[in-house]
N, C-alpha and C positions, 0 to 999 in steps of 0.2 A: 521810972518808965515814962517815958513821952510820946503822947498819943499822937497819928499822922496829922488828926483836927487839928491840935494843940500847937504842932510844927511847922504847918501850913499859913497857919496863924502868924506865926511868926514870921516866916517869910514873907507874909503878905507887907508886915508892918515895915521892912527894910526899904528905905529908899533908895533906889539908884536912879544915876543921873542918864539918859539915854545917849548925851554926849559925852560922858565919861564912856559909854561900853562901844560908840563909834570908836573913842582916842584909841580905845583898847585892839577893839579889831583892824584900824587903818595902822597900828604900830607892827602887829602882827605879818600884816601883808607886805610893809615897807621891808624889814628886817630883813625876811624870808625870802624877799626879791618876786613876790608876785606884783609883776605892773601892770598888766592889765586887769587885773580883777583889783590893784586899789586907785586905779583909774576911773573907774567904773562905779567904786563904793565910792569915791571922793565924791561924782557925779549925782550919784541917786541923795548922798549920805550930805553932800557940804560939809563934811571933815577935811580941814586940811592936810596935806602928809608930810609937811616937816619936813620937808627935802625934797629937790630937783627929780621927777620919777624918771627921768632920763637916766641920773647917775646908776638905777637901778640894771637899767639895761647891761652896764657896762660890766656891774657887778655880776649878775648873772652869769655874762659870757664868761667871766674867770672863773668862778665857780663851777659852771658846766664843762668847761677845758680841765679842770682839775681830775672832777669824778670821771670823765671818759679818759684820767690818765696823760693827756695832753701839755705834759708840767711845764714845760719850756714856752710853751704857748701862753700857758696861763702866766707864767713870772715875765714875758713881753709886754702883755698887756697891762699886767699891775704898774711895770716901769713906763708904760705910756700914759698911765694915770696919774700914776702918782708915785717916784722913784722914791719916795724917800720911807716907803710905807716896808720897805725891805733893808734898805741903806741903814734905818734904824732899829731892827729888829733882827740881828745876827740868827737867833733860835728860829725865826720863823721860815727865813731864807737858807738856813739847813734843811731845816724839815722838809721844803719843797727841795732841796737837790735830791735829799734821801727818798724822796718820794719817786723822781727823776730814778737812781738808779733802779728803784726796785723795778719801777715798770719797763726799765732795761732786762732784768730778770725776766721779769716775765714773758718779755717779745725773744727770749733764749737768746738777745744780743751780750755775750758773755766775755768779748774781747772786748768793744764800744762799754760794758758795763765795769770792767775792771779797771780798765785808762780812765773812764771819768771817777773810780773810786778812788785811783792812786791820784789823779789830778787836783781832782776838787773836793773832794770832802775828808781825805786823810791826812792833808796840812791843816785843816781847822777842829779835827778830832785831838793831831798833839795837844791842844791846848787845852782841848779843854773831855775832862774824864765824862762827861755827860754825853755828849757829841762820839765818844771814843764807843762808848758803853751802845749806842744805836748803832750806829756805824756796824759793829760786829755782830748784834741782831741781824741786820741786812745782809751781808755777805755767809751766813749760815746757807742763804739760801740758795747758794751756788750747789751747797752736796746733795738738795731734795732731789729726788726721784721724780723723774720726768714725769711719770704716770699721772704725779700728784700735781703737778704746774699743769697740766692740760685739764686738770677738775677733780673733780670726787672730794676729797677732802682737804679743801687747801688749806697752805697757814696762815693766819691772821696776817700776815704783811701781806700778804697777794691777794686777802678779800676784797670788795667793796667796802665794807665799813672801814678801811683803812685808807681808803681815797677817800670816805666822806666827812672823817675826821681832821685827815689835810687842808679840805675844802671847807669846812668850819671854823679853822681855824685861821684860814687868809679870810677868807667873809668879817669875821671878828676883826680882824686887824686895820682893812679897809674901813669898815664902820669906824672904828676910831679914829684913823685918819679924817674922818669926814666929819669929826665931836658929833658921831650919833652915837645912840648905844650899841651893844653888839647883841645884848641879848632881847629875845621878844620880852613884853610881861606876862602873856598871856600863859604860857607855861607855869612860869613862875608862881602862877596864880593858883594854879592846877595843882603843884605842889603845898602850897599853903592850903589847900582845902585838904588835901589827901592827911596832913601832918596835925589841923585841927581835928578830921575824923576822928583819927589815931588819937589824940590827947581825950573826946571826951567818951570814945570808946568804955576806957577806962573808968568814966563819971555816970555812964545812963546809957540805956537802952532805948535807942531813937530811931524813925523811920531814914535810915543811911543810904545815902550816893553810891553805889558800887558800879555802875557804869558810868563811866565821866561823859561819853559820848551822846546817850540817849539822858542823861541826867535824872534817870526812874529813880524813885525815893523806893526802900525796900528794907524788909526788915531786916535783923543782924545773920538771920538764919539763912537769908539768899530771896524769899519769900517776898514778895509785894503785895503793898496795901491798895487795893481800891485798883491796881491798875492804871492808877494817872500819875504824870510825868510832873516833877518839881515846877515852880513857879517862880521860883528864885532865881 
């Protein structure tokens, strides 16, 4: 067992570098496409951001045209940026037609949504059984019950998280195009503490992170020591 003193202790002894946890949070905000708040922390912070924060701008907007469904918009603008970020990525530039039809589905345009099925996406499905295998997920959606397109319990292809998955996934692609990363670290990082908890779980009984947010140190039972918040 490991006393809160004891663990405190030790947090105290670790060093971090103050410009290491700036790199941390201006990579965060680049990534993510917030410009004016790593405008702002570049300002206060003198972190540089590793890239042009204009390009973000751009990013944004295609990402935003994505998740409001907007697909055709959003795949103009990536070919105004940068045509080759599709030209190259045959799976990616499905996914956005698939993405295209379904939100034909949705607007109940069901003739415009079946020409562009037999058009564009069921010559690139002969070929290839992956593309074939989505392609027939999507057109299920022709027999739903109307009731259920208008709300209440929709399918996962006509959620939000199914446009925001899309739009994660052009964001990713872009960043690559531009040799940035696609992923933040900060996450990452979030992970790697959740996954050391978990290992010394196992080892000792120690004052534990269970809020990642407030970052309160607290016992294994839910229970907090002392009422004050980590230092690490």
């Amino acid at each position: 067992m490991i006393s809160r003193e004891d663990w405190e202790k030790k947090l105290k002894e670790v060093s971090v570098n103050k410009h290491d946890l700036n790199k941390l949070v201006m990579n965060y905000l680049v990534i993510e496409g917030y410009k004016e708040a790593a405008e702002t922390f570049m300002s206060e912070s003198g972190t540089d951001a590793t890239m042009d924060l204009q390009s973000i701008e751009g990013r944004m907007q295609i990402r935003n045209a994505v998740q409001n469904g907007r697909i055709m918009d959003a795949i103009e603008k990536v070919n105004d940026m940068n045509p080759e970020v599709l030209d190259n990525d045959t799976e990616l530039f499905f996914q956005l037609q698939r993405q295209h039809l379904i939100e034909l589905i949705r607007e109940k345009k069901y003739e415009e949504a079946l020409e562009y099925a037999r058009d564009e996406l069921a010559p690139q499905a002969e070929d290839n059984p992956n593309f074939l295998d989505e392609l027939e997920q999507v057109m299920v959606l022709f027999a739903i019950d109307e009731n259920k397109m208008s709300g209440g319990s929709l399918p996962e292809l006509l959620s939000a998280s199914q446009r925001l998955k899309t739009a994660s996934e052009l964001n990713a692609a872009i960043l690559s195009s531009q040799c940035q990363e696609k992923d933040p670290k900060l996450p990452n990082l979030l992970k790697m503490l959740i996954w050391a908890q978990h290992q010394l779980d196992e080892k000792a009984v120690y004052p534990r992170m269970h809020d990642l947010v407030s970052a309160k140190l607290e016992n294994k039972d839910g229970g907090s020591e002392g009422g004050s918040e980590s230092r690490g």
